[in-house]
Each structure stands twice: as C-alpha cells, then as structure tokens.
C-alpha positions as CSV (number, residue, x, y, z in Angstrom):
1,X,-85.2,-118.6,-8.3
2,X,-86.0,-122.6,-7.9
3,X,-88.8,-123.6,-9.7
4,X,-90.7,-126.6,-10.9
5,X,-92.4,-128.1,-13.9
6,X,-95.9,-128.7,-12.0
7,X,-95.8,-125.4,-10.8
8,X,-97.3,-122.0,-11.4
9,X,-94.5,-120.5,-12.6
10,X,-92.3,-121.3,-16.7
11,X,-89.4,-123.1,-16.4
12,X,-88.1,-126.3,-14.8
13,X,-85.5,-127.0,-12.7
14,X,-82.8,-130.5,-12.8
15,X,-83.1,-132.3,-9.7
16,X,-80.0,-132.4,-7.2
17,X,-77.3,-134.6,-8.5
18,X,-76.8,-137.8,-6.4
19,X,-74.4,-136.8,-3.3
20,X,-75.6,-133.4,-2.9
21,X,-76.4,-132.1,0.1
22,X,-80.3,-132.2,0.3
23,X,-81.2,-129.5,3.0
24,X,-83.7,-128.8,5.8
25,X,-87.1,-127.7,4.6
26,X,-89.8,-126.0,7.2
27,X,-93.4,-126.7,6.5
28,X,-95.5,-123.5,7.3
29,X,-99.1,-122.5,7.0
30,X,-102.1,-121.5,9.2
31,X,-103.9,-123.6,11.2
32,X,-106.3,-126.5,9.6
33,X,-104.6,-125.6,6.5
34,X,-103.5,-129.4,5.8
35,X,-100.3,-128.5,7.1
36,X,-99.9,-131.7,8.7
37,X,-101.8,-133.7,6.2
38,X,-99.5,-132.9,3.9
39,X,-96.2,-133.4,6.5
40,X,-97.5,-137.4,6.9
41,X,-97.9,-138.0,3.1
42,X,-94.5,-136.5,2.7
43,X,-92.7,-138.6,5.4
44,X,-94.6,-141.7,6.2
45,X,-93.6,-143.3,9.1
46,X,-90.3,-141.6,8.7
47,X,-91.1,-138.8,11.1
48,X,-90.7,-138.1,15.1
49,X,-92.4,-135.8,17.7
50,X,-90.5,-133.8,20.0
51,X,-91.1,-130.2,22.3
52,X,-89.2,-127.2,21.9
53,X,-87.1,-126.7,24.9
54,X,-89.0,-124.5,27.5
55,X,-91.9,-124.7,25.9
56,X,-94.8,-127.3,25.0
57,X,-95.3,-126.5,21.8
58,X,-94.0,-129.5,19.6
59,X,-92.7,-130.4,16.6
60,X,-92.7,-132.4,13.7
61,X,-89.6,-133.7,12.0
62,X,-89.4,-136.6,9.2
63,X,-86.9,-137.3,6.2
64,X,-88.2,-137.3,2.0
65,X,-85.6,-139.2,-0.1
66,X,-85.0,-137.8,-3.5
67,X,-84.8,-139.5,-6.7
68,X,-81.3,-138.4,-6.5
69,X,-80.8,-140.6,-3.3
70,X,-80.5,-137.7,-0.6
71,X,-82.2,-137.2,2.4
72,X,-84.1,-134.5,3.1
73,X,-85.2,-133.4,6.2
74,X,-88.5,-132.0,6.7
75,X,-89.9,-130.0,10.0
76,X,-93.7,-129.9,10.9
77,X,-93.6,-126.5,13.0
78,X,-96.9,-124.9,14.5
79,X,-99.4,-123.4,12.4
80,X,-99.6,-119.7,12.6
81,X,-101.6,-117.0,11.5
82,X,-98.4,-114.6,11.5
83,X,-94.9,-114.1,11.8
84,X,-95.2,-111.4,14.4
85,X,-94.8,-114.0,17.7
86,X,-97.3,-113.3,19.8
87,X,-98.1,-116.7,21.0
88,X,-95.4,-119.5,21.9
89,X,-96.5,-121.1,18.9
90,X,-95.8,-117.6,16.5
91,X,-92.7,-117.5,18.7
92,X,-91.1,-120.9,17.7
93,X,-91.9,-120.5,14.1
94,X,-90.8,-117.4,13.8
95,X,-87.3,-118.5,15.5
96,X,-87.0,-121.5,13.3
97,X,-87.5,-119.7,10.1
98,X,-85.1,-116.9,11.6
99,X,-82.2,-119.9,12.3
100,X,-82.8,-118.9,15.9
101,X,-83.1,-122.1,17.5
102,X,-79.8,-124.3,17.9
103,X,-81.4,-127.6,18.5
104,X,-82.8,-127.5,14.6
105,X,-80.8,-126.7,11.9
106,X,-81.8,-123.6,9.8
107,X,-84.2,-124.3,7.6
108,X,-83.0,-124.3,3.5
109,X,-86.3,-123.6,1.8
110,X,-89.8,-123.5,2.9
111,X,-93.4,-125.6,1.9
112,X,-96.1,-122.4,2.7
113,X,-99.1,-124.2,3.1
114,X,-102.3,-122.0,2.4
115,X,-106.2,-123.0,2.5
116,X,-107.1,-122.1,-0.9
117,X,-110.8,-121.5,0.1
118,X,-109.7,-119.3,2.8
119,X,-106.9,-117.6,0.4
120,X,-107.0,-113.9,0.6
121,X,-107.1,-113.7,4.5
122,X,-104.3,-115.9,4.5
123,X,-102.0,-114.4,1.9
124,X,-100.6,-111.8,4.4
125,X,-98.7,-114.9,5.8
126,X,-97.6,-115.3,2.6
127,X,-95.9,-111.9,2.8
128,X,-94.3,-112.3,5.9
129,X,-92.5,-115.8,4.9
130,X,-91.7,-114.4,1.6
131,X,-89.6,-111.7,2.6
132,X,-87.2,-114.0,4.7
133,X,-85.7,-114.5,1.1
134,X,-85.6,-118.3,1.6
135,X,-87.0,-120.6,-1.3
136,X,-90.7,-121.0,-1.2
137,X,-93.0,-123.3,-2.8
138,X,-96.5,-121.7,-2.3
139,X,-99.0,-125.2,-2.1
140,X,-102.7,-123.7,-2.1
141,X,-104.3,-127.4,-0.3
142,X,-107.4,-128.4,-0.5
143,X,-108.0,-127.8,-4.8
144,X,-110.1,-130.2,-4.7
145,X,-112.8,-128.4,-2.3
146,X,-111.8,-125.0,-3.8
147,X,-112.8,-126.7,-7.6
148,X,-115.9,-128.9,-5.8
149,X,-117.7,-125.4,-4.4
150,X,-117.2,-123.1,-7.4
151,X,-113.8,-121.5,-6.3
152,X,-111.1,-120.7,-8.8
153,X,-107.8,-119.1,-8.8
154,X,-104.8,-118.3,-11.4
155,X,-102.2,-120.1,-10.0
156,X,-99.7,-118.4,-12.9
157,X,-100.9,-115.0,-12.1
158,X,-100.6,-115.8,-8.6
159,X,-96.9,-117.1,-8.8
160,X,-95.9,-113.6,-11.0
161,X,-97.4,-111.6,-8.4
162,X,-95.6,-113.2,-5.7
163,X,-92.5,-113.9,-7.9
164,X,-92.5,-117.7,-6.4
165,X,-93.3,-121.1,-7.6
166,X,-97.3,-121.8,-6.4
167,X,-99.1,-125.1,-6.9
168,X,-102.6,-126.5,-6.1
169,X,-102.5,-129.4,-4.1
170,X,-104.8,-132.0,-2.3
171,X,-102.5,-133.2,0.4
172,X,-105.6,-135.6,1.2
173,X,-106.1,-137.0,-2.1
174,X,-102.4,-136.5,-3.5
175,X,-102.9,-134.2,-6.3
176,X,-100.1,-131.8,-6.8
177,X,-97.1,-133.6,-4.7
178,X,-95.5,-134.5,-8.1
179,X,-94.7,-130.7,-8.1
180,X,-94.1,-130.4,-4.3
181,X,-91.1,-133.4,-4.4
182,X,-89.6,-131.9,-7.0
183,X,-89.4,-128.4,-5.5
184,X,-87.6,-130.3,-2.6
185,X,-85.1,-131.6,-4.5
186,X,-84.6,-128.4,-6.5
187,X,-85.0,-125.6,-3.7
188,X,-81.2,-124.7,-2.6
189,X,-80.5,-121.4,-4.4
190,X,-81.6,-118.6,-2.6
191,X,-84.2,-116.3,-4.1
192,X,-83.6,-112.3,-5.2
193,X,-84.7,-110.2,-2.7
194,X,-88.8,-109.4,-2.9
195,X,-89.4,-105.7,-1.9
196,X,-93.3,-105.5,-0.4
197,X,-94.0,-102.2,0.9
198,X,-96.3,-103.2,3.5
199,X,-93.7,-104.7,5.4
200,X,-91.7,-103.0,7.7
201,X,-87.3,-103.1,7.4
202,X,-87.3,-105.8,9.5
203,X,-89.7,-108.0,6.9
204,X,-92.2,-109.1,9.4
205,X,-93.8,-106.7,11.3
206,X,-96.7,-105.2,8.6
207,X,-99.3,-102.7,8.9
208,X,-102.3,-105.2,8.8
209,X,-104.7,-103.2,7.4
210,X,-102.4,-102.5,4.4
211,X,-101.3,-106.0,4.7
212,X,-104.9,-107.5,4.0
213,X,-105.2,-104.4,1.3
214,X,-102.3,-105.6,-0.4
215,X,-103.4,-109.7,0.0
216,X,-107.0,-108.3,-1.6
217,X,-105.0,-106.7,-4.5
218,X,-102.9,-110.0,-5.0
219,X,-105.9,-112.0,-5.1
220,X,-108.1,-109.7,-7.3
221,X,-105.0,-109.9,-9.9
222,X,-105.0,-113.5,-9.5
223,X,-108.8,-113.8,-10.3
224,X,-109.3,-115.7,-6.9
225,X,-112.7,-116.3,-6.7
226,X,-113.8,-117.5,-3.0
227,X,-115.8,-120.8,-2.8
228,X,-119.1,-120.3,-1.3
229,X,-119.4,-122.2,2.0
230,X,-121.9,-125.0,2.5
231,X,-125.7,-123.7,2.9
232,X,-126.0,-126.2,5.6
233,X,-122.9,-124.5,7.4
234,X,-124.4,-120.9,7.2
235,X,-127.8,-122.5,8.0
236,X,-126.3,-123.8,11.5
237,X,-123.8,-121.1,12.1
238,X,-126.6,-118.7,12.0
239,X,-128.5,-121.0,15.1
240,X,-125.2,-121.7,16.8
241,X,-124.2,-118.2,16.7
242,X,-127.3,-116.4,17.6
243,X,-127.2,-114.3,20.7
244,X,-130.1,-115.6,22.2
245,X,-130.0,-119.7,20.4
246,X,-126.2,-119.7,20.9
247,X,-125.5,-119.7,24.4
248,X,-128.7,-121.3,25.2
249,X,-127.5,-124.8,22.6
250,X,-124.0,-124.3,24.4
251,X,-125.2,-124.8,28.0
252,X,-127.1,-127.7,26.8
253,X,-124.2,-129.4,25.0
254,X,-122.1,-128.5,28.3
255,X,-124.9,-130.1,30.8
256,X,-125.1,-133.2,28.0
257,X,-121.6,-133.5,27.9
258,X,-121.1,-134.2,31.5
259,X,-124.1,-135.8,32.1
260,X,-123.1,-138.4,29.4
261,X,-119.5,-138.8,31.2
262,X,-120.9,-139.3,34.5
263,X,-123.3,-141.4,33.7
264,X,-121.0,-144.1,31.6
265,X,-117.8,-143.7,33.5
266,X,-119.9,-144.9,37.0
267,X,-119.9,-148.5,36.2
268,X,-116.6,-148.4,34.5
269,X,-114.9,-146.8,37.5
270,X,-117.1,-149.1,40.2
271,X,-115.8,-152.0,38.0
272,X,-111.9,-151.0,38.0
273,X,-112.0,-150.2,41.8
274,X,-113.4,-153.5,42.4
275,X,-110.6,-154.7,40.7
276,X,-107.9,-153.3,42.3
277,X,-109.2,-154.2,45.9
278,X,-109.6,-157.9,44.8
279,X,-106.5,-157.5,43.0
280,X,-105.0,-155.8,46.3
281,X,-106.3,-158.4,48.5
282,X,-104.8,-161.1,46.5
283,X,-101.7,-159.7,45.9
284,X,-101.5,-159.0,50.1
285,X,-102.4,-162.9,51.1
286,X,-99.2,-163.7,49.2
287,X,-97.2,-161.6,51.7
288,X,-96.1,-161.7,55.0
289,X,-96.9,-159.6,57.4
290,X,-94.0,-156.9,56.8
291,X,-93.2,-152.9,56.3
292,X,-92.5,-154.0,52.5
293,X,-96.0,-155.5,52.4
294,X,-97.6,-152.1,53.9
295,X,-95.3,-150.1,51.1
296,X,-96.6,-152.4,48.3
297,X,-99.9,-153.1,49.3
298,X,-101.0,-149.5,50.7
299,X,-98.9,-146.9,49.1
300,X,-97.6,-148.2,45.5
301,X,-100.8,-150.8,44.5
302,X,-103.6,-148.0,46.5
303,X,-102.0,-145.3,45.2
304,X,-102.0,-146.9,41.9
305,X,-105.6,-147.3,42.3
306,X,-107.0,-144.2,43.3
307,X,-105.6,-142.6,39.9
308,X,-106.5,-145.4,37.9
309,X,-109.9,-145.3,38.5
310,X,-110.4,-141.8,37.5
311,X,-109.3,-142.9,33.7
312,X,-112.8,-143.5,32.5
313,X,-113.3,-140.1,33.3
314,X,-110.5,-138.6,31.6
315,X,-110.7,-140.8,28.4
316,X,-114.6,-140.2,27.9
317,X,-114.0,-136.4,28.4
318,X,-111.3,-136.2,25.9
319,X,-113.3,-138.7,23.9
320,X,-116.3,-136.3,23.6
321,X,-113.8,-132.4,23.1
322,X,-112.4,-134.6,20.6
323,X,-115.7,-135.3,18.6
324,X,-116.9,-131.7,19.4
325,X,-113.4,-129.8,18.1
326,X,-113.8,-132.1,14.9
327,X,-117.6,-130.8,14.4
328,X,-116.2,-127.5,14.4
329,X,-118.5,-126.5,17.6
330,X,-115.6,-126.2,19.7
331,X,-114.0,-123.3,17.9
332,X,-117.5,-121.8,17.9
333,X,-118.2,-122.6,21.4
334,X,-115.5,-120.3,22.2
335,X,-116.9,-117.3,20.2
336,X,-120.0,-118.2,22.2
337,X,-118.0,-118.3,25.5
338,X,-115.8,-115.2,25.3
339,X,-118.1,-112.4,26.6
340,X,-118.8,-114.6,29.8
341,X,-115.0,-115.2,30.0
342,X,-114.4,-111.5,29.8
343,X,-116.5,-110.6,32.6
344,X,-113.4,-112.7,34.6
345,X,-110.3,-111.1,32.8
346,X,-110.5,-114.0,30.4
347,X,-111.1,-114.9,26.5
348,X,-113.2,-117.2,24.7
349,X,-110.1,-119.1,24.2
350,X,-109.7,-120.0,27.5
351,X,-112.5,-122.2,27.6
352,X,-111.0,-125.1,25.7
353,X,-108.5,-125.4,28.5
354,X,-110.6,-125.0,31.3
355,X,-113.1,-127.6,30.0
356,X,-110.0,-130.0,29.7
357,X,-109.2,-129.2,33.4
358,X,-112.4,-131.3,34.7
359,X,-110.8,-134.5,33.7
360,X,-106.8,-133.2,34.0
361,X,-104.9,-130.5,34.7
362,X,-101.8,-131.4,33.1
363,X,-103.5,-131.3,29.8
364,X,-105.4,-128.2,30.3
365,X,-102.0,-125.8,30.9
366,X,-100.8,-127.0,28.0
367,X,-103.6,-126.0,25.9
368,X,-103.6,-123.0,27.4
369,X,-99.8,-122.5,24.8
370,X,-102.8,-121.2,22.2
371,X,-103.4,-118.0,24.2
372,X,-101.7,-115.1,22.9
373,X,-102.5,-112.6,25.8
374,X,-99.4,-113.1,28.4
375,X,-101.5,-112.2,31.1
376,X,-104.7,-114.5,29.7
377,X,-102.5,-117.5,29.6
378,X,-100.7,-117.3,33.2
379,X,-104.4,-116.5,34.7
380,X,-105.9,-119.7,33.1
381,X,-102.8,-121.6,34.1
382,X,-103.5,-120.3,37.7
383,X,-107.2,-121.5,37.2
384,X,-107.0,-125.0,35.3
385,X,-106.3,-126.9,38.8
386,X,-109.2,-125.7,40.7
C-alpha cells in the first residue's frame, strides 16, 4: 500500500522515477473541510474551472509537478457528505471516483480531506471512499485548530485502523503538505482490498446507523478527543437558535438586509441611469436620422441600460449573502427557516436560493444544485423567478 515518511503509518516510499507516468488524483472531503484551501496551495495558479456537462455543479482541475519532473493532475470535485448520490453534487463525485465520467480521466489515487474537529461524524465518508480500493491519503485539516482548542487524535492508531496512510495538515498555514506531495508522487499501486462490514457489496451504500457506530469505534481506538467549540459560538448559537429569539433576529436581519440595499443602491442606480440617457443622447446627435440609429440608440444602448442599472442591486445583495454565509448565519438562517418553508412543500435549504432570486434568477436555480430532495429542487426552480 503507498505510504509516506510524514505520514501516520511506518515505512516510506521512493518517489516516481523521472518519466513516469504521474496520474490523476481526486481531492475529496466534506464541505468547509479545507478542501479547496488545500486544492489552491497545491496548484497555484496552475488550475482551471469548468461545469460538468448537464449539470452546474463545477469543478476544479490544476497540475502538481513532482520532484521527479511529472505532472500530476489534480481535480477539485464537490464536497460531499456521502458517496450515496443524492444530490447533483454526491452524483458527480461519486461518478468521478467510479471512472464514470468520460470527459475526466479516472482518478489514480485520492487526497480525503477530513475536518479534524469535526472527525467522527465525518469518518463514515472515510468508509465509503476507502472501499473503492484506490490509494488514499487521509489529510485530517485544520491541526492547528484541533491542537489550539484542546482536541487530539492518534494519527498512527488512526492509519492501522483504517489501514491507510493519515496525516494532520493545515492547508491554511502549510503544515503537513511535505507529507501530502510525497503521497502524490508515490500513490500508483493499488491498495489490498479493505473488508468494512458496514458497507453493503457494492461498497457504498452503508447502514448509517452502524456506519456512525463503526466511525465512533474508529475514533474511540484512535483516542480522538473532540475540540470543544468556542464559548462565544455556543453563547450565540443558543440566541440565534432559540425558538422564540431565532426567528425574531432572522426577520430583522432580512428587513435590515434589504432596507440597507435599497437604500444605497438608489443613488447608485439614479446615477448610472443618468448616465446612460446623457450617454444615449450623445451617442444619438452623432447619427442621422436612420432605422440603424433607432436599432442602436433604442434597442441595443436602452436595452443595455435598463439591465445595467439594476447591477447595484445585484452586487450589494450578493455583497451582503456573502458577508452573512461567511459569519456562518446563513447556514443557521436556514435551520431557522425550514419549518416556515415546510408549511410550502419546501426545506430550510431553499431559502438561500430564493433569497438570491431578489437580485437574479439565474443565480438562484443554480444554488438550488444543493437540494437533495428531487422534488424540493424543481419546486424552488419553479419559484426563484417570481
């Protein structure tokens, strides 16, 4: 099985010899695991964005040169809770790491990129990728928060249980890529099979009560011991979750919200369609009198107009779901959200979109790829442009 010396597991591996064939490697992990973090101190600026096709669900790809001199390609795909596709995002990954998907070539090994605060939860992930029987470099990210708030794990007793090489990582501070480049360069001989009981024959459907059971075990052997979160975080998440505080705090960061947008985008938007007439009008005197002056004039430079000066608008909304989804509130906004959603045949999920659609439509359907419910998904569609 490939190894390497900054790894959890004994013995080292020699890096590729100079010629070889360097492989594809898949990048896979949960959401706001540092997935992508760890994808952009990888490749640099040596990386391009690009959708499925059929879907909007994008992906990442971007090349790692060896010491050895190869190339080595490395693809971003869409964080995931599972391997079961429920989601167009579970969906893709799943087809990728299945060699499904002709327009990528199958990936040769795997980077599974886990939270290590968040490890036990995440572990049955862990079980699903493993059993694919491809080489896989378990990087726990974020050490240094798991070390800063009292968390610890064996990362040897980790690796034995799951009879792969496991690393801790930073992907934000660096720590722990030594180990992660040499894995790429070492990661071309398949595995032995791994046998886990709580997946089914087809190694990744699982029972996920006995999946988590088993993930508990793993990490009990392992000596994981779970950071504590922030006091301040429980502090607020006890205000912004309360049944009564919550929803009350989330209509008033709605109302603020828009207020805010309507308020600055007025002048903005009187300002650029001022422009555009004065712009029109100036651009009109230098023409004669003709159909082509009618086209330019009133259809291409007022059509023009009448979208543009809706952009204040859209970029101060998406300004402010930005600042909110980075505080975190977003997510919880939509825990707040989802029993008023119901009451429509909705989830809290659908929120996100829908709040997008005030600005854009086209945005908001494809945020709506995140909704695993079928039916949930085509209904907010259906919604978004109204």
């Amino acid at each position: 099985m490939p190894d390497c010396a900054g790894c959890g597991t004994g013995s080292a591996v020699a890096a590729a010899p100079a010629g070889a064939r360097a492989g594809t490697v898949a990048i896979v992990g949960p959401p706001n695991s540092g997935k992508s973090t760890l994808f952009n101190r990888l490749t640099g600026l040596r990386q391009k964005v690009a959708n499925f096709p059929g879907v909007t669900v994008e992906h990442r790809t971007g090349t790692v040169r060896s010491r050895a001199g190869a190339e080595i390609q490395v693809i971003d795909l869409p964080g995931v809770y599972s391997l079961e596709p429920r989601s167009e995002d579970e969906q893709i990954t799943h087809d990728v790491l299945k060699s499904l998907r002709r327009e990528l070539p199958p990936p040769d090994a795997v980077l599974l990129i886990l939270d290590s605060t968040n490890l036990n939860r995440q572990l049955v992930l862990a079980a699903q990728v493993l059993a694919l029987r491809l080489p896989t470099l378990v990087v726990l990210n974020m050490a240094d928060e798991l070390g800063q708030r009292g968390g610890a794990v064996d990362v040897g007793e980790l690796s034995r249980r799951l009879d792969t090489p496991v690393v801790l990582a930073s992907a934000r501070s660096g720590e722990g890529m030594g180990a992660v480049l040499e894995f790429l360069e070492s990661a071309l001989t398949p595995p032995p099979r791994i046998e886990l009981p709580v997946l089914a024959s087809s190694g990744v459907a699982c029972d996920i009560p006995k999946c988590r059971e088993w993930a508990a075990q793993v990490g009990t052997h392992a000596r994981y011991q779970a950071p504590l979160p922030p006091a301040w975080t429980r502090r607020l998440d006890a205000i912004l979750l309360h049944p009564v505080a919550g929803p009350a705090i989330f209509a008033l960061v709605v109302v603020a919200v828009f207020q805010t947008i309507f308020s600055l985008a007025r002048p903005l938007m009187e300002g650029l369609q001022a422009i555009m007439l004065w712009s029109g009008a100036a651009l009109g005197a230098l023409l004669p009198d003709s159909p082509l002056r009618s086209l330019l004039i009133e259809g291409v430079w007022g059509g023009v107009g009448s979208v543009l000066v809706f952009l204040p608008q859209i970029l101060l909304l998406f300004l402010f779901i930005g600042i909110l989804e980075d505080s975190g509130y977003l997510a919880r906004a939509a825990v707040i959200a989802d029993r008023t959603m119901a009451r429509f045949g909705l989830q809290g999920k659908s929120f996100i979109p829908l709040l997008s659609a005030h600005a854009c439509a086209v945005p908001a359907i494809l945020a709506t790829r995140t909704i695993e419910n079928k039916r949930d998904r085509i209904a907010t569609i259906l919604i978004a442009p109204f």
